[in-house]
C-alpha positions in Angstrom: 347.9 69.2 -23.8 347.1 72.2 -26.7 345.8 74.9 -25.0 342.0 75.6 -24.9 340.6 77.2 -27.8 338.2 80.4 -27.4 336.8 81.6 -31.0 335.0 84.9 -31.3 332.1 85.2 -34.1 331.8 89.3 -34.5 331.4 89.7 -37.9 328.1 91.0 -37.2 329.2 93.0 -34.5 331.8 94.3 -36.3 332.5 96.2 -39.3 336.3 95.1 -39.4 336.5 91.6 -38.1 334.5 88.4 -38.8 335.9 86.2 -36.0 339.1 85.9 -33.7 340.1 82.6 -32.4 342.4 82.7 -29.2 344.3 79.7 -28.2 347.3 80.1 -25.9 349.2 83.1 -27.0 348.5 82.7 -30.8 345.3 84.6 -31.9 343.6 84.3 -35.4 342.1 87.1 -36.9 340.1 86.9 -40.2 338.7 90.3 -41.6 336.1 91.2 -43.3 335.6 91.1 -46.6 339.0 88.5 -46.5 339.1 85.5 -47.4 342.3 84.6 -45.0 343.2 84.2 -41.5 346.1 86.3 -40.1 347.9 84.4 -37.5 349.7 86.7 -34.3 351.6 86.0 -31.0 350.2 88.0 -28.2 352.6 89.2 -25.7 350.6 91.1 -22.8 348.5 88.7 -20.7 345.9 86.8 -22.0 343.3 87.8 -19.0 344.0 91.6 -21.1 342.4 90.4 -24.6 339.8 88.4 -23.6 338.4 90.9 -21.4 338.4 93.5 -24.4 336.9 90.6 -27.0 333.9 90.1 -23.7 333.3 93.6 -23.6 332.5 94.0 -27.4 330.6 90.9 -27.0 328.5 92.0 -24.4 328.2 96.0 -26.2 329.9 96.3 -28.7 330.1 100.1 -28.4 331.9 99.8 -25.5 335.3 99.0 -27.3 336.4 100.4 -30.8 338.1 96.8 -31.8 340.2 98.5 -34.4 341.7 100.8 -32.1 342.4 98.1 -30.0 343.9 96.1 -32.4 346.5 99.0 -34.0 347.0 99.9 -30.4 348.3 96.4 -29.6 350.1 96.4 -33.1 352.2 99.7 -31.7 352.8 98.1 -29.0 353.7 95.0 -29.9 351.6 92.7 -27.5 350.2 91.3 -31.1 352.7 90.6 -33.2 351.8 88.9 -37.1 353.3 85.9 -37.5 351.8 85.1 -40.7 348.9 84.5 -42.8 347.0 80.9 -43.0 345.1 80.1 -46.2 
């Protein structure tokens, strides 16, 4: 059974990203302004992104999403796998 899939609408929310779609440890980013989807294999715990994706949901001045996402990118807990037309 595929795991469940949790998407993300933000782009109004956010300056940076239109939507992120989580399923298992793939996530899906699509930017703004871009007309393609950026696949990535996230490493760290799963409980760890969707808690940060929540908070900017709820206020989303509580979490600077791009600093979140270069952060993980340093880190390599997101990892780009490729990019889906």
């Amino acid at each position: 059974m595929p795991a469940k899939k949790h998407t993300f609408e933000i782009g109004e929310l956010s300056s940076a990203i239109d939507k992120v779609v989580v399923q298992g440890s793939k996530v899906f980013i699509n930017f703004s302004g871009n007309e393609k989807t950026y696949e990535y294999k996230w490493k760290a715990a799963s409980s760890k992104l969707f808690a940060v994706l929540d908070g900017f949901v709820k206020n989303p001045e509580s979490v600077s999403l791009g600093r979140f996402y270069n952060d993980s990118l340093k880190s390599e807990d997101l990892v780009q796998i490729t990019t889906v037309q």
